[in-house]
C-alpha positions as CSV (number, residue, x, y, z in Angstrom):
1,X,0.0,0.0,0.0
2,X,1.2,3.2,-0.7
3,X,-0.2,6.6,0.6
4,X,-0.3,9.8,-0.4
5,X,-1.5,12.9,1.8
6,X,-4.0,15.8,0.3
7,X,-5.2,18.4,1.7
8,X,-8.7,17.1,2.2
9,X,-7.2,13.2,3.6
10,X,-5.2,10.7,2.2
11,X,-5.2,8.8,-0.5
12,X,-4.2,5.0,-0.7
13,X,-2.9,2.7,-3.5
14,X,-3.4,-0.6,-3.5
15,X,-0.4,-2.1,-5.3
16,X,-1.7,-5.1,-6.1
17,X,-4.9,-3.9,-7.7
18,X,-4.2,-1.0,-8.4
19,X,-7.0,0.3,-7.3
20,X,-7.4,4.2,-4.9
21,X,-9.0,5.3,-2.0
22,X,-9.6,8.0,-0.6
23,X,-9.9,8.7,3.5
24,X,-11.2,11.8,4.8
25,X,-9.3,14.1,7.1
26,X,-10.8,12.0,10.1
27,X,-10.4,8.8,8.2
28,X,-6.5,9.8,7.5
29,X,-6.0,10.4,11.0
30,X,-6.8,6.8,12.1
31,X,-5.1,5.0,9.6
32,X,-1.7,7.1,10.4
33,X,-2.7,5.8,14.2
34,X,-3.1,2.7,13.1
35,X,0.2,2.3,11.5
36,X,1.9,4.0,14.3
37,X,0.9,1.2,16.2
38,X,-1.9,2.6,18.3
39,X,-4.9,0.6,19.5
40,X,-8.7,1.1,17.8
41,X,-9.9,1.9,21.4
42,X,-7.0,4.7,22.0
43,X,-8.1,6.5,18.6
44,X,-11.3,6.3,19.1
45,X,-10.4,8.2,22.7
46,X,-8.6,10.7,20.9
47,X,-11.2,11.4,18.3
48,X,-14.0,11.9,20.7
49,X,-11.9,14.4,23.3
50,X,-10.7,16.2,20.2
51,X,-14.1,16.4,18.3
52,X,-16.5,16.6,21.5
53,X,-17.9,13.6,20.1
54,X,-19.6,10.5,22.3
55,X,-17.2,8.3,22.7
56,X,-19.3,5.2,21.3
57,X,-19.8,6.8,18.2
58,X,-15.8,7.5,17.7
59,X,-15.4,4.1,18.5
60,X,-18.3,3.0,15.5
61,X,-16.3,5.2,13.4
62,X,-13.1,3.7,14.0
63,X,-14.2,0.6,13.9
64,X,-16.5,1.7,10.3
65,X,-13.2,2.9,9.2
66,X,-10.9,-0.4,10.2
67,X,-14.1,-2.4,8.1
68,X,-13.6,-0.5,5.0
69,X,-10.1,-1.0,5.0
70,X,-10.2,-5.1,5.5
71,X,-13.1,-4.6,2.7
72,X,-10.9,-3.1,0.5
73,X,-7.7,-5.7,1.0
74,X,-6.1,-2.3,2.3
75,X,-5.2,-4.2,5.6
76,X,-5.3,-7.8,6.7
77,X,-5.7,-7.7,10.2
C-alpha cells in the first residue's frame, strides 16, 4: 500500500490492484494511528476528546473505518 496525503485526507494505492481510495481528514487520521501502532480503542479516545464527540460513536467510526479497509484488501488484520 502506498499513501499519499492531500489536503482534504489521504489517499491509498493498492499495489496489487491498483486500485485508490480516498480517506477523509478524520479517516487519514486513524489510519496514520493505526500504522503507528496505536490501538482502535485509543483513537477512538482521541477522536471523541478532540471532536467533543460521544465516545461510542468515535469508536463505531473507528471501527467503520478499520471495516472498510479489511473490505478493500487495504489491511489484513
Amino acid at each position: 500500500m502506498s499513501t499519499t496525503d492531500t489536503d482534504d485526507g489521504t489517499v491509498l494505492l493498492n499495489e496489487r490492484t491498483g486500485r485508490y481510495w480516498q480517506l477523509n481528514n478524520t479517516g487519514a487520521h486513524v489510519l496514520r494511528r493505526l500504522l503507528g501502532g496505536q490501538e482502535p480503542a485509543g483513537i477512538a479516545a482521541d477522536l471523541a476528546s478532540r471532536y467533543g464527540i460521544d465516545p461510542e460513536q468515535a469508536e463505531r467510526d473507528v471501527t467503520g473505518v478499520i471495516e472498510r479497509l479489511r473490505g478493500s484488501q487495504l489491511v489484513i488484520s
